[in-house]
N, C-alpha and C positions, 0 to 999 in steps of 0.2 A: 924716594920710594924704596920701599924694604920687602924685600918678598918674605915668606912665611915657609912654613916646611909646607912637603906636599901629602897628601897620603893617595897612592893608589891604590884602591881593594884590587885583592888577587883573587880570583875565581879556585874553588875547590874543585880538585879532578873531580869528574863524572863517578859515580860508586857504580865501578861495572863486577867489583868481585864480590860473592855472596859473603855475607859471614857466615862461619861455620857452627852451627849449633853443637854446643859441646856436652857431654850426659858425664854426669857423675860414676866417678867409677866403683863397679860395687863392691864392697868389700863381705869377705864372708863374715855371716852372722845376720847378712842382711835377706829379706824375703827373697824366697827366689831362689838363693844360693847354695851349693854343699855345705856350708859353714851350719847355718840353719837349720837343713835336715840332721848334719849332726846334732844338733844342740834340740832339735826336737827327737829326735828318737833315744836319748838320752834321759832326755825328760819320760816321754812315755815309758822306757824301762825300768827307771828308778819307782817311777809312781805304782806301775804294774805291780813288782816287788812288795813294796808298800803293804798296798793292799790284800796280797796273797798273805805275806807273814801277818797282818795283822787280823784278816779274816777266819785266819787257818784255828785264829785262839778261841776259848770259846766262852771267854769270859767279855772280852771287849766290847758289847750292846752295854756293860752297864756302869762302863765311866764313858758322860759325854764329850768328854775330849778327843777319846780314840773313836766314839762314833763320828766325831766332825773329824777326824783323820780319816778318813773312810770316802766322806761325802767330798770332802774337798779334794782328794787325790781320784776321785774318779771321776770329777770334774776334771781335772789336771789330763786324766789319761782320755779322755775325749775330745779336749780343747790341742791336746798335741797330736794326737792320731789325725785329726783333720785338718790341720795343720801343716804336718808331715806328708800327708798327701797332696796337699796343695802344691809342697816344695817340692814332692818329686815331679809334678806336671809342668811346675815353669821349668826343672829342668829338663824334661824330654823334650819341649819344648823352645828350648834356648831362652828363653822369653824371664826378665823378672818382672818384681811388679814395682809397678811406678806410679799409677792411680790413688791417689792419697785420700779415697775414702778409703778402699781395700785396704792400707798401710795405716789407716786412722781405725779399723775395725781392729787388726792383727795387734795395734799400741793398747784401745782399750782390754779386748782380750786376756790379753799377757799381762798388765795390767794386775786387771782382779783374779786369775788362777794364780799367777806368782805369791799374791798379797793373801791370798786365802790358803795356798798350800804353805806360806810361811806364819802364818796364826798360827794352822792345825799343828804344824811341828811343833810349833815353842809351848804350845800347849800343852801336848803329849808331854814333848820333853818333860814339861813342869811335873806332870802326873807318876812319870815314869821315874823322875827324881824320888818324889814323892813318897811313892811304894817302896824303892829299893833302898835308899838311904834315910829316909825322916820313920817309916814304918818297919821297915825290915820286915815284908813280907812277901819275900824273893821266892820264896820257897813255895807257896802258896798259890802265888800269881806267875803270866810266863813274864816275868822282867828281861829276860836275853830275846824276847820275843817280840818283846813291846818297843823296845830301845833299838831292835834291828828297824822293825817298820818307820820307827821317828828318823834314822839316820838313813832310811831311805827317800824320806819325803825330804829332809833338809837336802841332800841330794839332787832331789827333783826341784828344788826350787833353785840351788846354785845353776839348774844349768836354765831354767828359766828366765832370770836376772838377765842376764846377756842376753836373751833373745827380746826380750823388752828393752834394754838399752839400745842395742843396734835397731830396734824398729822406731823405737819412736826420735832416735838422731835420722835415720832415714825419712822420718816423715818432718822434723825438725829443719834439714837442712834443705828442702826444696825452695 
């Protein structure tokens, strides 16, 4: 007779400690944060800007490039404004936002003003090229005019970019 190996099963302690739920830490840039309100009051400034110098000309109704510079930066300047206020409330509030529709609205959002405020630039830009070097009718037209509002709307969309990157990795990495 030959005995065999034996197995005893060992019984698993009793699970008397909780696990700890662990929250991702938030980094600024993300909803909620100062990083954010920077980056949205930013945006609202630049686009303000914008639209002031290129409002103030008096020729700009009749190329439609700079009238969609117009339309899309003042979409930009009300998608950030409310926005910006949103970020100051979670922060008098301590509170960000975690709710991944609210983070799924803030990704779409940012999204299409980013993607529209950077059309109207490069558009402009092309027009603003256009006038002052292919036409050379600088003189004529306000081209330091035109070209300030284009590099305020490329502006407003640099600071866009990041607030759409850190939102939608925020909503990404849930």
């Amino acid at each position: 007779m030959m005995s065999g190996p034996a197995v005893h099963p060992v019984e698993a302690p009793p699970m008397t400690m909780a696990v700890p739920m662990v929250r991702m830490k938030d980094f600024q840039g993300m909803p909620g944060t100062l990083g954010s309100l920077f980056l949205r009051l930013c945006q609202f400034v630049f686009a303000v800007i914008s639209i002031c110098v290129m409002v103030t000309t008096s020729d700009f109704p009749s190329v439609t490039a700079f009238s969609y510079l117009v339309a899309a930066v003042g979409l930009q300047i009300i998608w950030s404004l409310g926005l910006a206020i949103a970020d100051i409330y979670a922060i008098l509030v301590k509170r960000s936002y975690r709710n991944a529709a609210i983070v799924s609205l803030f990704v779409i959002g940012d999204g299409i003003t980013s993607t529209l405020t950077f059309a109207a630039a490069c558009a402009s830009a092309g027009i603003t090229v256009l006038i002052s070097n292919d036409l050379e009718k600088c003189k004529v037209n306000h081209c330091t005019r035109f070209m300030s509002a284009t590099a305020m709307a490329f502006l407003s969309w640099f600071a866009a970019s990041p607030s759409f990157f850190m939102n939608f990795w925020s909503l990404a990495s849930r």
